[in-house]
N, CA, C and O of each residue as an XYZ file, in Angstrom:
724
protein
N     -18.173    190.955    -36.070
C     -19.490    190.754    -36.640
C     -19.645    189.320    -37.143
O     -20.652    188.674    -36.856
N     -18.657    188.810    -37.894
C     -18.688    187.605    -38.215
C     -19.071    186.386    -37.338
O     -19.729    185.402    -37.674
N     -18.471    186.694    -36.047
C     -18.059    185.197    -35.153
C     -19.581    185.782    -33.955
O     -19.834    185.134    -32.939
N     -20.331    186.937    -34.313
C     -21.445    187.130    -33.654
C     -22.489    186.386    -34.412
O     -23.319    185.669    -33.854
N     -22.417    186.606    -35.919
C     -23.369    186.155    -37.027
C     -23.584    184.629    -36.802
O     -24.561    183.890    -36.682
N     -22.003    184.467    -36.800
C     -22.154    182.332    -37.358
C     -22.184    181.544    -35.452
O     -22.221    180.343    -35.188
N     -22.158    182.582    -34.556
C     -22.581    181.916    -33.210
C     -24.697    182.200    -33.254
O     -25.594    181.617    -32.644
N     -24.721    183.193    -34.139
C     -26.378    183.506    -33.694
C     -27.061    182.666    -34.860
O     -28.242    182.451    -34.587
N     -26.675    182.142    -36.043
C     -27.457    181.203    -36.351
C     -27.340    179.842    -36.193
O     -27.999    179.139    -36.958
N     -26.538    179.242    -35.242
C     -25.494    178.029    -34.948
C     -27.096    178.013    -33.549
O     -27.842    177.035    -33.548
N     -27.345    179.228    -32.517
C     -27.491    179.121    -31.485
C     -29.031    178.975    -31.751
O     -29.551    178.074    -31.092
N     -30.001    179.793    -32.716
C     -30.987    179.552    -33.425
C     -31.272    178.710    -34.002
O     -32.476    178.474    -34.098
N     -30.328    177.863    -34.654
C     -30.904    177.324    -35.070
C     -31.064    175.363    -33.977
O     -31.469    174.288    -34.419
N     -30.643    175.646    -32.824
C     -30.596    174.909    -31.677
C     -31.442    174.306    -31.003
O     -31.663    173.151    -30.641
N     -32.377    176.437    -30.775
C     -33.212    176.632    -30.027
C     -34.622    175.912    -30.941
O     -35.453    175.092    -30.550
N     -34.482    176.575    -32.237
C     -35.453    175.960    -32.971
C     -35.849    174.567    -33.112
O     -37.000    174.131    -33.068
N     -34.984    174.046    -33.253
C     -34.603    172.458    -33.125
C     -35.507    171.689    -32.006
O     -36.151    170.675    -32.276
N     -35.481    172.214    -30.889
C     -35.860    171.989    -29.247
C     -37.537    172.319    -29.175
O     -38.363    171.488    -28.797
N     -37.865    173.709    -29.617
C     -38.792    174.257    -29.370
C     -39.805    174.422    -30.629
O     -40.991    174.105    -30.546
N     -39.288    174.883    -31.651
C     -40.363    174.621    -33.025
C     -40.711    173.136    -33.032
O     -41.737    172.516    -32.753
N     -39.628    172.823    -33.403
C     -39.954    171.016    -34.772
C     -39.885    169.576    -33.657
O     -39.518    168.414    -33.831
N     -40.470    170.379    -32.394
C     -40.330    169.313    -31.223
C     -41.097    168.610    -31.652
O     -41.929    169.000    -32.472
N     -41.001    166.723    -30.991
C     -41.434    165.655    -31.319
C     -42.588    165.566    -30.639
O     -42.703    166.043    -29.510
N     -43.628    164.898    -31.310
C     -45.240    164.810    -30.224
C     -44.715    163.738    -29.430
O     -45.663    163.145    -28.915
N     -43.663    163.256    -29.122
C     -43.402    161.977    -27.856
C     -41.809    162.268    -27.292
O     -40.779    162.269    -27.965
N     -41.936    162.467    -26.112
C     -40.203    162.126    -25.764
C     -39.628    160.727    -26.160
O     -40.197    159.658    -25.937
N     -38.648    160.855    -26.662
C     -37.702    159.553    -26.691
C     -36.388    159.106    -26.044
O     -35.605    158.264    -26.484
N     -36.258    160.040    -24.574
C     -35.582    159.745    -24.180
C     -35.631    158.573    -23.366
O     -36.619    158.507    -22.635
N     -34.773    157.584    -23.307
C     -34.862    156.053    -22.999
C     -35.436    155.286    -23.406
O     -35.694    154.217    -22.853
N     -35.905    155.770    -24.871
C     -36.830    154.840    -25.143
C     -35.809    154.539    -26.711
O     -34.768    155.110    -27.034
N     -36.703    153.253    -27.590
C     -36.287    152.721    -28.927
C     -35.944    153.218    -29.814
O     -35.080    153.051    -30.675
N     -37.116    154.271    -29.447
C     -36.713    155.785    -30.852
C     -36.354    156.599    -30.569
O     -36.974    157.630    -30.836
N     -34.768    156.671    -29.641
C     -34.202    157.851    -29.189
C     -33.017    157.634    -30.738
O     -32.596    158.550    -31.444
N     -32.735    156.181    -30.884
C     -31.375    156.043    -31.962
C     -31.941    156.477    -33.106
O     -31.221    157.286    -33.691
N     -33.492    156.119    -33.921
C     -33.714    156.801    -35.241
C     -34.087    157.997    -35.197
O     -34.456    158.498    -36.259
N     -34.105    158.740    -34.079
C     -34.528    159.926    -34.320
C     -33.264    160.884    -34.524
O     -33.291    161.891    -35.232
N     -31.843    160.306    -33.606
C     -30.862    160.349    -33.991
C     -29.763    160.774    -35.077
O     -28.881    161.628    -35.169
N     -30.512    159.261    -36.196
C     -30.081    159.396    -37.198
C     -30.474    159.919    -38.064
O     -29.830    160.051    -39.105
N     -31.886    160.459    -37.840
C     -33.075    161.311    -39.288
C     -31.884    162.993    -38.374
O     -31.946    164.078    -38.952
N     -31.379    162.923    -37.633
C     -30.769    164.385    -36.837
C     -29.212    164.338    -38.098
O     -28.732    165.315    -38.673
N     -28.699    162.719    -38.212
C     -27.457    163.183    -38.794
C     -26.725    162.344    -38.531
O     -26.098    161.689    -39.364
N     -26.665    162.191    -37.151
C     -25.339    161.069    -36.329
C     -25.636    159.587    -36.731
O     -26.676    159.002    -37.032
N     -24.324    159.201    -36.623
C     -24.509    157.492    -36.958
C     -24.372    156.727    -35.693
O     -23.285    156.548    -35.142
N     -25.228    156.391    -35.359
C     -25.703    155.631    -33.802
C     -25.770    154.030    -34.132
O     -26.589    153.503    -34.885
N     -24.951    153.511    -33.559
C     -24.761    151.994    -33.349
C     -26.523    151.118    -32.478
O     -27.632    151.545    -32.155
N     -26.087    150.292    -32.454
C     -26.786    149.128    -32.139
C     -27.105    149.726    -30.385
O     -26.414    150.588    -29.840
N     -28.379    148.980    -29.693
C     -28.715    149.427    -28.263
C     -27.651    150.589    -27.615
O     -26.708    150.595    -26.823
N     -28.286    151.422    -28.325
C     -27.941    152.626    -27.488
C     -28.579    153.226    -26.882
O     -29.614    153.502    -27.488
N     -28.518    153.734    -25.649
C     -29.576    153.816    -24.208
C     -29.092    155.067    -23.853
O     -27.950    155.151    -23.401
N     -29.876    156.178    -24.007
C     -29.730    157.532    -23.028
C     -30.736    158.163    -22.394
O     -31.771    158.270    -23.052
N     -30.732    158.630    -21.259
C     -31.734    159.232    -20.814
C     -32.074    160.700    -21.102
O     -33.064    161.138    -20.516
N     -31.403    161.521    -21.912
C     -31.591    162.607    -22.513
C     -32.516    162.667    -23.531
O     -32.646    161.691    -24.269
N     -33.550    164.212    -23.777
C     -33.616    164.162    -24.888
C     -32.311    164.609    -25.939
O     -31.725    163.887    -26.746
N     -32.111    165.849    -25.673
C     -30.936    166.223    -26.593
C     -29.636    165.710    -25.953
O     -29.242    166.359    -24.984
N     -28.957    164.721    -26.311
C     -27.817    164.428    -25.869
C     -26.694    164.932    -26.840
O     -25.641    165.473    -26.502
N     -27.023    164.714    -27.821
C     -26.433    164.949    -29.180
C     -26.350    166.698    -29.619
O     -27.203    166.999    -30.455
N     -25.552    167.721    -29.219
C     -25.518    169.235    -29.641
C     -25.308    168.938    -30.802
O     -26.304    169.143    -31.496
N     -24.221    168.434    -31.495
C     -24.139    168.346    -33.055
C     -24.171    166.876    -33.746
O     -23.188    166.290    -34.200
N     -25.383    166.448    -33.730
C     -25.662    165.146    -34.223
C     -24.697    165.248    -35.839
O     -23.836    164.688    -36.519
N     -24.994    165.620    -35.816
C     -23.887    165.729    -38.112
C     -22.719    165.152    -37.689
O     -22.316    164.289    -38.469
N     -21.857    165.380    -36.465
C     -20.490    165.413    -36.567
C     -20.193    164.281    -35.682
O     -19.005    164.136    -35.393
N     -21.232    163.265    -35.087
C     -21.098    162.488    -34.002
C     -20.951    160.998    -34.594
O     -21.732    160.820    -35.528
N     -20.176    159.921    -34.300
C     -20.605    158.516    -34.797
C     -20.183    157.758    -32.958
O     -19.168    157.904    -32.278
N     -21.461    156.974    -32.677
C     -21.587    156.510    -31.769
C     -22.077    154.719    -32.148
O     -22.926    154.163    -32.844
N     -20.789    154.242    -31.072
C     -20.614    152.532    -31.585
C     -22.104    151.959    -30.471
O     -22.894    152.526    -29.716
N     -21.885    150.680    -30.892
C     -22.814    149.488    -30.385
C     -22.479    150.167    -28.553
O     -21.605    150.814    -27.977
N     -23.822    149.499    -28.220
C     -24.106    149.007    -26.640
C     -23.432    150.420    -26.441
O     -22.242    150.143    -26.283
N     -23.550    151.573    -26.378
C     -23.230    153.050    -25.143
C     -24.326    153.012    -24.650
O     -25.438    152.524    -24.852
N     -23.570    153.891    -23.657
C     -24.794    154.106    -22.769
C     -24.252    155.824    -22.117
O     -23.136    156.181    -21.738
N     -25.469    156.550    -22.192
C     -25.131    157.926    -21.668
C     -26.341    158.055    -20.773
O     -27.499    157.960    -21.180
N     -25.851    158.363    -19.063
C     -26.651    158.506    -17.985
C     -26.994    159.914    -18.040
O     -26.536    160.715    -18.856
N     -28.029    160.224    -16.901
C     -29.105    161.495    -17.220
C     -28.206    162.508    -17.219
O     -27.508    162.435    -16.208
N     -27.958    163.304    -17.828
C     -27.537    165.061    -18.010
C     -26.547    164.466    -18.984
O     -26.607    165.353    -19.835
N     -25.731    163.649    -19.437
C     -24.490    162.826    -19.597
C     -24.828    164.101    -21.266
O     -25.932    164.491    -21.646
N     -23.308    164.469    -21.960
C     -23.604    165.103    -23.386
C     -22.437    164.734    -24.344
O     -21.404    164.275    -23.856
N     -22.533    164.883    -25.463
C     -21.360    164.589    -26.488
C     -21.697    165.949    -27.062
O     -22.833    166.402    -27.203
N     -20.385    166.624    -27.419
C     -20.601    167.738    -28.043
C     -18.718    168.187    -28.998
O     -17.512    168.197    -28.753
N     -19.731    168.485    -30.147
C     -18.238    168.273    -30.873
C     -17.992    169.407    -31.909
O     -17.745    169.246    -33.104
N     -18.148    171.034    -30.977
C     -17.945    171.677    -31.214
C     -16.998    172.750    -30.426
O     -16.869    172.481    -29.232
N     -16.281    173.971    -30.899
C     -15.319    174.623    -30.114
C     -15.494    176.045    -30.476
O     -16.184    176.389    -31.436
N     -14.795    176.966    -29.614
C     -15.484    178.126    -30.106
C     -13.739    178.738    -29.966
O     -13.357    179.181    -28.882
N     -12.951    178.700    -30.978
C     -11.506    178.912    -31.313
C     -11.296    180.592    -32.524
O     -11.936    180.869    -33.539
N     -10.440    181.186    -32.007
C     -10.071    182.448    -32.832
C     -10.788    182.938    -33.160
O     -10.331    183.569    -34.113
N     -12.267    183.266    -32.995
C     -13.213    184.125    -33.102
C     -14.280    183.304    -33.904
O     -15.276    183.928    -34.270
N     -14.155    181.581    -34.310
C     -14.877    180.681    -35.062
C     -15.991    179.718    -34.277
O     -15.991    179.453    -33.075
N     -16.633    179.413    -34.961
C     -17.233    177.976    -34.542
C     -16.863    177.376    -35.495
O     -17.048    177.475    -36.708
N     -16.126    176.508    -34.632
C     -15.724    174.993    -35.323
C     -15.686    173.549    -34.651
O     -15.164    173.033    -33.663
N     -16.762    173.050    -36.025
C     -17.102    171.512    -35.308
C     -15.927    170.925    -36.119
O     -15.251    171.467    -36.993
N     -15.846    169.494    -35.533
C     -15.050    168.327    -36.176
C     -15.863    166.776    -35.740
O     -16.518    166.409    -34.764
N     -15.490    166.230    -36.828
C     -16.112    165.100    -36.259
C     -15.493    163.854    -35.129
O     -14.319    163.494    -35.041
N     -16.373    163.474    -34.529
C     -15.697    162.632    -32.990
C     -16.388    161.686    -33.298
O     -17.416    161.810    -33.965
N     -15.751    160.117    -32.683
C     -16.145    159.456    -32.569
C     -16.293    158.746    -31.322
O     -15.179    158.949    -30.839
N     -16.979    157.979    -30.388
C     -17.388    157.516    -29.109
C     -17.582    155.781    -29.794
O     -18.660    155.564    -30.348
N     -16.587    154.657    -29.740
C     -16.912    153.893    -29.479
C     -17.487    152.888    -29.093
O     -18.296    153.376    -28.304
N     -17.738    151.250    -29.079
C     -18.685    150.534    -28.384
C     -18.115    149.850    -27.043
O     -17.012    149.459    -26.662
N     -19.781    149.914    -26.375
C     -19.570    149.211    -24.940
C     -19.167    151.074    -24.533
O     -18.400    150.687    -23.651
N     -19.080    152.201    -24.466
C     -18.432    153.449    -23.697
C     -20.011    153.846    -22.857
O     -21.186    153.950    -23.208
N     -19.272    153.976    -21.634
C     -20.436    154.188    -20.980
C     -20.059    156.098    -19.952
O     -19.243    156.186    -19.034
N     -20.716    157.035    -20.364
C     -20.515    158.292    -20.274
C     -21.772    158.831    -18.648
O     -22.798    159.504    -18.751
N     -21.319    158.379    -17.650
C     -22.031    158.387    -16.534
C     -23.085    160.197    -16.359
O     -22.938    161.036    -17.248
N     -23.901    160.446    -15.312
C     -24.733    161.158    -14.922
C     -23.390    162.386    -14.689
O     -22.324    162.409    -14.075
N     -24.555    163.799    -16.010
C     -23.585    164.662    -15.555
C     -22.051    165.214    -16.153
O     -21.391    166.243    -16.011
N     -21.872    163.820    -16.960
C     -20.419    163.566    -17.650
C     -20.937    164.443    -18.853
O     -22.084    164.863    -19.006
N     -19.469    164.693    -19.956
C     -19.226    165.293    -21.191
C     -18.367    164.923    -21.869
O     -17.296    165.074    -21.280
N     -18.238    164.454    -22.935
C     -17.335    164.191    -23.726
C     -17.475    164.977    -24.970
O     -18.190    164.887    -25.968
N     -16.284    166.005    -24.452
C     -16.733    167.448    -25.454
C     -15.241    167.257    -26.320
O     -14.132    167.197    -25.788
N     -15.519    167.182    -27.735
C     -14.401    167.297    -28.329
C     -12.964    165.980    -28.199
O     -11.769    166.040    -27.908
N     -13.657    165.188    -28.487
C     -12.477    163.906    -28.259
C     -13.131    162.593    -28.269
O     -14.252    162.473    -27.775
N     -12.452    161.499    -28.849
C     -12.579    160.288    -28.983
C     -12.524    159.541    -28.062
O     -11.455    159.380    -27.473
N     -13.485    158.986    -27.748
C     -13.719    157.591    -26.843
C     -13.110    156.278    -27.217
O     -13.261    155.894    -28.377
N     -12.622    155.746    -26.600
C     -12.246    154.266    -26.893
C     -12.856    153.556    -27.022
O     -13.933    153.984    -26.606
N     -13.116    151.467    -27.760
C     -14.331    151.195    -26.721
C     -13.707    150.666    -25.101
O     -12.694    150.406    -24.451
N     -15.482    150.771    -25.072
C     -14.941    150.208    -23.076
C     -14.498    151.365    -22.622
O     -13.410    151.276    -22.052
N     -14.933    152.355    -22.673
C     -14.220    153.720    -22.029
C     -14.812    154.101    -21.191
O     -15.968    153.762    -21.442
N     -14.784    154.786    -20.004
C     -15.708    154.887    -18.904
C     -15.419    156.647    -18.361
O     -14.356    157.162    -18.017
N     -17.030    157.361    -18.469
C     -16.039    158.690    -18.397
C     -17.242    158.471    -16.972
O     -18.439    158.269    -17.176
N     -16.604    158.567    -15.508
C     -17.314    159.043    -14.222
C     -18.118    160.306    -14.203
O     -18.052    161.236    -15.007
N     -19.071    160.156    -12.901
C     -20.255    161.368    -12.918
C     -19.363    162.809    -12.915
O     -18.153    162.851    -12.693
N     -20.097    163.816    -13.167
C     -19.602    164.744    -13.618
C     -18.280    165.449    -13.860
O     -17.802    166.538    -13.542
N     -17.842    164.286    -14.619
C     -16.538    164.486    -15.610
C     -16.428    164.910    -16.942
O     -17.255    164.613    -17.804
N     -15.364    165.642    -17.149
C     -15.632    166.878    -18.522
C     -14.190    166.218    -19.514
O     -13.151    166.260    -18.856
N     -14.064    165.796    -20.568
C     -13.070    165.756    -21.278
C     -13.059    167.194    -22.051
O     -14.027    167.952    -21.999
N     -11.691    167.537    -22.879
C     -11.885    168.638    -23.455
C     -10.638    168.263    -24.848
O      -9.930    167.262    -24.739
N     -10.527    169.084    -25.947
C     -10.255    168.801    -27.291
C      -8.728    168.776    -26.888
O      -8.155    169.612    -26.189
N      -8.091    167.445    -27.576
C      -7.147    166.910    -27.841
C      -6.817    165.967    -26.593
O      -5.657    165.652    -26.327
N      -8.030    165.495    -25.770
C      -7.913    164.152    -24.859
C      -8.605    163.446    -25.606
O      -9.619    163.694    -26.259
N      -7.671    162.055    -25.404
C      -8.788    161.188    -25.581
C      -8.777    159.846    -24.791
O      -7.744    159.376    -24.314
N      -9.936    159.298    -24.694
C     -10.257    158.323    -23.946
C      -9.881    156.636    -24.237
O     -10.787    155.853    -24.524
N      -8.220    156.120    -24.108
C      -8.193    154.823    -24.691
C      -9.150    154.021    -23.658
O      -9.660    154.133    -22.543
N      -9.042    152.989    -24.952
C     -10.030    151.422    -24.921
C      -9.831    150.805    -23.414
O      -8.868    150.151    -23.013
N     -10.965    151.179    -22.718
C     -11.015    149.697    -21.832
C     -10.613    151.060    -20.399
O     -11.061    150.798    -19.283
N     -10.056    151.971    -20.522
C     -10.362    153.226    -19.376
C     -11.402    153.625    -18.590
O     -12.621    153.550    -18.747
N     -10.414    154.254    -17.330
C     -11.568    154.955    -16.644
C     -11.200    156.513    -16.461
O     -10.046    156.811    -16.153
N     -11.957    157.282    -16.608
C     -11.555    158.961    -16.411
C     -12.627    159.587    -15.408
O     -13.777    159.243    -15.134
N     -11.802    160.657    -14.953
C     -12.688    160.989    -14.269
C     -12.115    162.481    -13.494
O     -11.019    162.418    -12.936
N     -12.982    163.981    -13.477
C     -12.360    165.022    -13.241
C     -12.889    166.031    -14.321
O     -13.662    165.907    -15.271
N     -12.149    167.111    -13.791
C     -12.550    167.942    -15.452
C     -11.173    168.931    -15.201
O     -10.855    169.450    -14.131
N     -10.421    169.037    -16.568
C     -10.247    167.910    -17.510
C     -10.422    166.439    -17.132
O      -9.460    165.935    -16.552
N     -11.152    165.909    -17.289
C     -10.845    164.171    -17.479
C      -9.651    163.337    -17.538
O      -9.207    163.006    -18.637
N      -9.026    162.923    -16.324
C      -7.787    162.107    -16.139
C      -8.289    161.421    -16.003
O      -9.472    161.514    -15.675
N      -7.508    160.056    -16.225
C      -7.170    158.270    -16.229
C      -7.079    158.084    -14.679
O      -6.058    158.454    -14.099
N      -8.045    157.560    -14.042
C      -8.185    156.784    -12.905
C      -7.701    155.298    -13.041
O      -8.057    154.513    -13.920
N      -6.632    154.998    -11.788
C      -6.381    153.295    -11.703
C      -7.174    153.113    -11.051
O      -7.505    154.034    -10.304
N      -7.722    152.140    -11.005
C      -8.734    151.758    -10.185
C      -8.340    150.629     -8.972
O      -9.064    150.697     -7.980
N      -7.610    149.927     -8.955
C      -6.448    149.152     -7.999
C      -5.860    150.387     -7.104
O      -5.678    150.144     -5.911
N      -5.585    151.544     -7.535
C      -5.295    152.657     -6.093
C      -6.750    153.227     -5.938
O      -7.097    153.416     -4.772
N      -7.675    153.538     -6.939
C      -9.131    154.126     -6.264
C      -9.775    153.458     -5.042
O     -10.101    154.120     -4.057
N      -9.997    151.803     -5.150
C     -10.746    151.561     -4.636
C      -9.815    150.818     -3.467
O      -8.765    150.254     -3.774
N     -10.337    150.879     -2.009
C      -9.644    150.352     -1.036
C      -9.731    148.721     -1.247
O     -10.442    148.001     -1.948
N      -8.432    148.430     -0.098
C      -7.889    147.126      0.071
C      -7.093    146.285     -0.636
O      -7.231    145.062     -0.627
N      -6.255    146.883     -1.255
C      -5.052    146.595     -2.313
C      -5.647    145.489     -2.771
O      -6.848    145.459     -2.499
N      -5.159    144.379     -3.493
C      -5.671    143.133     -3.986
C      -6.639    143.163     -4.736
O      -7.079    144.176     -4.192
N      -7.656    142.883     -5.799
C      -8.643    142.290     -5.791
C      -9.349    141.231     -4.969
O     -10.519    141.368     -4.610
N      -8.419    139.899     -4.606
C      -8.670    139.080     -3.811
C      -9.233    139.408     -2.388
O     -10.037    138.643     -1.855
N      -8.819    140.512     -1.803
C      -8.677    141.282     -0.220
C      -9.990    142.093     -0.386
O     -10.702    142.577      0.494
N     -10.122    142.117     -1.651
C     -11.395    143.217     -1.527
C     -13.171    142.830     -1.243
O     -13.422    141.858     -0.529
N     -14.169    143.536     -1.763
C     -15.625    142.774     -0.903
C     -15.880    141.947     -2.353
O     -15.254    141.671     -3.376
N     -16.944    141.780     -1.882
C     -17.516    140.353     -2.365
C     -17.769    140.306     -4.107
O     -17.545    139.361     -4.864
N     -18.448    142.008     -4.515
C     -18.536    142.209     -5.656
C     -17.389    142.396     -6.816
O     -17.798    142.674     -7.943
N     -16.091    142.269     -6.621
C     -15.209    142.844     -7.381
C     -14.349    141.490     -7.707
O     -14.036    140.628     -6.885
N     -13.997    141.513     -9.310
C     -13.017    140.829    -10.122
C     -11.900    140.868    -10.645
O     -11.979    141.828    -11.411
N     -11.105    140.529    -10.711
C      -9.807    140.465    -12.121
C     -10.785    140.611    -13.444
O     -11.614    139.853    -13.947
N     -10.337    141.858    -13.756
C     -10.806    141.866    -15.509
C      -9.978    140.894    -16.498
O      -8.975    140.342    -16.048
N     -10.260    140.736    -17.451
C      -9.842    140.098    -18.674
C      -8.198    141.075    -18.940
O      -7.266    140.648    -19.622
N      -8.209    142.243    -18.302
C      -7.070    143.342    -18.914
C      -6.297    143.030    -17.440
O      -5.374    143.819    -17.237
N      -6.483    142.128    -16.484
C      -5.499    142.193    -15.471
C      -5.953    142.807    -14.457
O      -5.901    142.180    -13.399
N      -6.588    144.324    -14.425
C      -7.274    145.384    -13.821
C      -8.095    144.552    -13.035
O      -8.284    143.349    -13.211
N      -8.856    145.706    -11.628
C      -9.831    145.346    -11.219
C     -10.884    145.952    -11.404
O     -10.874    147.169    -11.589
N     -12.005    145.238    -11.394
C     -13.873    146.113    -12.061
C     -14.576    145.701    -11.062
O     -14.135    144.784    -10.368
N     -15.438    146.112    -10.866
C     -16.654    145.868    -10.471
C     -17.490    144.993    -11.029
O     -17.929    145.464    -12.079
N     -17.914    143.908    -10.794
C     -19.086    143.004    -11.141
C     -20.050    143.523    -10.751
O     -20.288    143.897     -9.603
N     -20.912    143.618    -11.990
C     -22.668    143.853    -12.244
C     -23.158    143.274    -11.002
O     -22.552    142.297    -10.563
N     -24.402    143.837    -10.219
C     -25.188    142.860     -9.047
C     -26.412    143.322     -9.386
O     -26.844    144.303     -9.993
N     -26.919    142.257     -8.777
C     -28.949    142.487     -9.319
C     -29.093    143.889     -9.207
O     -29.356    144.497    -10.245
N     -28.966    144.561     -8.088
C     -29.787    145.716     -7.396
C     -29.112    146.761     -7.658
O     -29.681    147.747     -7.189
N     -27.873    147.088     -8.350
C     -26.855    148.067     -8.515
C     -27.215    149.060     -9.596
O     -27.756    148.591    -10.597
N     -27.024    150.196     -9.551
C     -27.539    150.978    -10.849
C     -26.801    151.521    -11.516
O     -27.021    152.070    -12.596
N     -25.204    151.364    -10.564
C     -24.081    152.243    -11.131
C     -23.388    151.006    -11.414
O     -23.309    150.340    -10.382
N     -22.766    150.343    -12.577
C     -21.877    149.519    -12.782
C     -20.325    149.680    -13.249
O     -20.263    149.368    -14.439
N     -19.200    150.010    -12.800
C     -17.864    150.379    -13.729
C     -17.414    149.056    -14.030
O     -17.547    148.131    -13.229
N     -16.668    148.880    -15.623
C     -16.401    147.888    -15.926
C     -15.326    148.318    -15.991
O     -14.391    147.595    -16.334
């Protein structure tokens, strides 16, 4: 009865959230997606860009650094449903972490510079170090020197660099919409 009770006002009070006390404007991608954010709870850094409205399931328990970026469906959620409980904890997501179309970072810390690929799922007690790429569900550490063909950086096409970490990235191009750093 208990873990029916504290899932049915956890789940109500969600729905309500969405559907009662909805906003007269979407703010997804827009300026006032971060203060609306923070009047929710979460502590949201500097240009933060998502295309969701609700990205945030438990804004209270979330702190999100400078420059993220979360692509369309992309979610942070920092709750678990353990021994018959709901239990949140608080997570933190770093700056510069960019959480691609589709992705989740459920229950675990982001690095900054962390890169979670399209529909990739982390889950509680991973976490994402600084300057990574993951990708899968669970969410494993991709090299990216064996991902991408033509051994070398040098050998490879026209768009790709030596990072600052040694690694190879992808360089930003005008027309590109998907960027991995």
């Amino acid at each position: 009865a208990y873990y029916s009770t504290t899932v049915t006002r956890w789940f109500t009070a969600l729905t309500a959230q969405q559907r009662v006390f909805k906003l007269p404007f979407q703010t997804a991608g827009s300026r006032w997606q971060a203060p609306i954010l923070r009047l929710l709870g979460a502590k949201v850094g500097r240009r933060f860009f998502c295309m969701n409205e609700l990205v945030l399931v438990d804004a209270p328990f979330t702190e999100i650094g400078d420059d993220v970026t979360v692509d369309y469906d992309g979610q942070v959620r920092c709750h678990s449903f353990e021994d018959f409980r709901l239990k949140f904890t608080c997570y933190k997501i770093g700056n510069g972490v960019t959480i691609m179309s589709g992705a989740s970072v459920a229950m675990c810390d982001a690095g900054d510079g962390a890169l979670l690929r399209p529909g990739s799922l982390t889950w509680k007690g991973s976490n994402l170090v600084p300057g990574g790429t993951y990708e899968g569900a669970p969410a494993a550490a991709v090299d990216l020197e064996r991902a991408l063909p033509g051994g070398e950086c040098g050998e490879r096409s026209q768009g790709q660099e030596k990072g600052a970490s040694g690694r190879c990235r992808v360089r930003r191009r005008q027309n590109q919409k998907l960027v991995m750093r």
